[in-house]
C-alpha positions, -999 to 999 in steps of 0.1 A, spaced: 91 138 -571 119 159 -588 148 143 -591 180 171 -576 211 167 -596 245 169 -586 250 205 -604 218 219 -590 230 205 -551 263 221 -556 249 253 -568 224 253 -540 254 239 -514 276 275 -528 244 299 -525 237 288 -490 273 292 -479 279 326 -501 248 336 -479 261 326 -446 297 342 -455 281 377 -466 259 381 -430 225 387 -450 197 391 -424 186 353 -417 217 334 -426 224 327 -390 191 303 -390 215 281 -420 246 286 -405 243 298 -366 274 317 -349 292 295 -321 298 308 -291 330 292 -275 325 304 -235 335 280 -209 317 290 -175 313 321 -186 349 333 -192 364 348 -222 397 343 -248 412 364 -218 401 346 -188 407 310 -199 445 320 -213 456 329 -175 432 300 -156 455 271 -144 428 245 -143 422 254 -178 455 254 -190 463 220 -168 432 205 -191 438 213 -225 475 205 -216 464 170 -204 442 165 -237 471 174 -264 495 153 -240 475 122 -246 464 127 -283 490 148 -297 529 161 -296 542 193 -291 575 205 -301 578 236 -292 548 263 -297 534 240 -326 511 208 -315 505 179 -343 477 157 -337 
């Protein structure tokens, strides 16, 4: 069995994410695109629904502070 080296997994690691980064056909089957929908709604939609809003605000209320329009967590 051949043995993989540190160098040679770090080289491998870099050409796989170079890969990803530069969209060459069949770099989404390393690295697949996300799709961030919730029910169906867009950036657009979610940013003006109130149940939305009242969720993520409950969420960063109980693990995080805000002070003013930055949140640490």
């Amino acid at each position: 069995m051949t043995k993989l080296t540190t160098p040679k997994s770090i080289l491998i690691g870099f050409a796989l994410i170079a890969l990803s980064i530069a969209s060459i056909p069949y770099s989404n089957l390393i690295v697949p695109k996300a799709y961030a929908d919730v029910a169906g709604m867009d950036y657009y939609d979610l940013k003006s629904d109130y149940d939305f809003k009242k969720a993520v605000k409950s969420v960063v209320s109980l693990n995080c502070r805000a002070q003013g329009s930055r949140i640490y967590c």
